[in-house]
C-alpha positions as CSV (number, residue, x, y, z in Angstrom):
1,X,4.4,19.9,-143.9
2,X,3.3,19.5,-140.4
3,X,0.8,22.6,-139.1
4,X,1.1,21.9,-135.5
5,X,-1.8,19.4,-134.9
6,X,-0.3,16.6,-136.4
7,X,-1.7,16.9,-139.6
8,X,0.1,16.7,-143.1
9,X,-0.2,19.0,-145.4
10,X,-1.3,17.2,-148.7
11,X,-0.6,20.7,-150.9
12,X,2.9,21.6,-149.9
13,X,6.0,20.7,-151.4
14,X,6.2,18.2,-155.0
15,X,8.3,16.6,-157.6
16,X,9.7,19.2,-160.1
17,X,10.5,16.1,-162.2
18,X,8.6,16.0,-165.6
19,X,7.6,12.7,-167.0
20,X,7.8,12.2,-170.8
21,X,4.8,11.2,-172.2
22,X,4.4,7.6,-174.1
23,X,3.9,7.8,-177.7
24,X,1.0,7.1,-179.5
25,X,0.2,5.3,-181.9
26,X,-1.4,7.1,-185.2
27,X,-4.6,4.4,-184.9
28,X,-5.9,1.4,-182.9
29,X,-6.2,-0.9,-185.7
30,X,-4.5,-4.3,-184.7
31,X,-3.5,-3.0,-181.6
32,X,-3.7,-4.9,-178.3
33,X,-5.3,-2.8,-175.5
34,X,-4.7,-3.2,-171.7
35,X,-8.0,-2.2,-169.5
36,X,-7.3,-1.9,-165.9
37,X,-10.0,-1.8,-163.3
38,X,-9.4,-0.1,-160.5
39,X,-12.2,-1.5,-158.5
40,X,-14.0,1.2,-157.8
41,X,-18.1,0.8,-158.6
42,X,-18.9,0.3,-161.9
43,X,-15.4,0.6,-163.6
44,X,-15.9,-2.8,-164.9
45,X,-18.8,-2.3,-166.1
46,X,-17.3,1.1,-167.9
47,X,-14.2,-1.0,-169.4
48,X,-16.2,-3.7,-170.9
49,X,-18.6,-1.3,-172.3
50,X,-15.4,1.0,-173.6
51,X,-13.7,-2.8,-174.7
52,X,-16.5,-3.5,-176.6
53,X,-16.7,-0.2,-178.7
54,X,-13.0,-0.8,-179.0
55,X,-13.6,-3.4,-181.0
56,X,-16.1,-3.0,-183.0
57,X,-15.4,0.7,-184.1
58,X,-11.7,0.6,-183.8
59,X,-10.7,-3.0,-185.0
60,X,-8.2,-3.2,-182.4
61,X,-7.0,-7.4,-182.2
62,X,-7.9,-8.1,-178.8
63,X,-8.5,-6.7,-175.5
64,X,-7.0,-7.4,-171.9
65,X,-8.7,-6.8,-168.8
66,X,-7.1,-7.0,-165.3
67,X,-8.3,-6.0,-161.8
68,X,-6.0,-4.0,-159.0
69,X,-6.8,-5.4,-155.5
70,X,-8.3,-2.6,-154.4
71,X,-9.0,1.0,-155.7
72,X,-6.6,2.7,-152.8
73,X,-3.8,0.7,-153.6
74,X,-1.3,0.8,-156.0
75,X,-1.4,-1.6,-159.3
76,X,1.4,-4.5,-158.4
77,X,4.5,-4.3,-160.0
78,X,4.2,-7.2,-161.5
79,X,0.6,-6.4,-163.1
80,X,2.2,-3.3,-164.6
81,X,5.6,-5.4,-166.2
82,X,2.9,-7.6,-167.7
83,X,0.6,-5.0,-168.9
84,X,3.5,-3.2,-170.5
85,X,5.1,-6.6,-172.4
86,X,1.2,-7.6,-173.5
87,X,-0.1,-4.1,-174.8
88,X,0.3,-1.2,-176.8
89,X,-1.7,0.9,-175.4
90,X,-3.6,0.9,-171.9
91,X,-6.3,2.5,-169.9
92,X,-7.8,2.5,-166.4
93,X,-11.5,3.1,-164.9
94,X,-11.9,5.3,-162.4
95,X,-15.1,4.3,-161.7
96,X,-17.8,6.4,-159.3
């Protein structure tokens, strides 16, 4: 909502939609798990340290790692169809 100076009002109005959650699965072992960088400092280096402790306490089969182009925009479509066909479950950095 515009306040007379041009500005937009980043609290008024929203979605009244709810979003269902995913389900879960009951444990990681076997489980393919999608880590997505979102650029921002040090998120890879959080995801590779929360990858590794993935599979070494958690036994999950393998871990995939992509990178957004940059933390203020959007994950591509086509890097979310592809994380969604390869995993079961996913997880992003938001790094500092």
């Amino acid at each position: 909502m515009a306040n007379g100076m041009g500005f937009i009002d980043p609290t008024a109005g929203g979605s009244a939609a709810r979003i269902e959650l995913a389900q879960r699965p009951g444990d990681l072992s076997g489980k393919v798990v999608g880590l997505l960088d979102n650029t921002k400092e040090q998120a890879d280096i959080i995801l590779e340290t929360l990858g590794n402790a993935l599979r070494e306490q958690y036994d999950v089969a393998r871990v995939i790692s992509r990178r957004k182009e940059h933390y203020s925009k959007p994950a591509t479509d086509e890097m979310i169809e592809e994380m969604a066909q390869e995993v079961d479950v996913a997880i992003a950095a938001l790094g500092g």
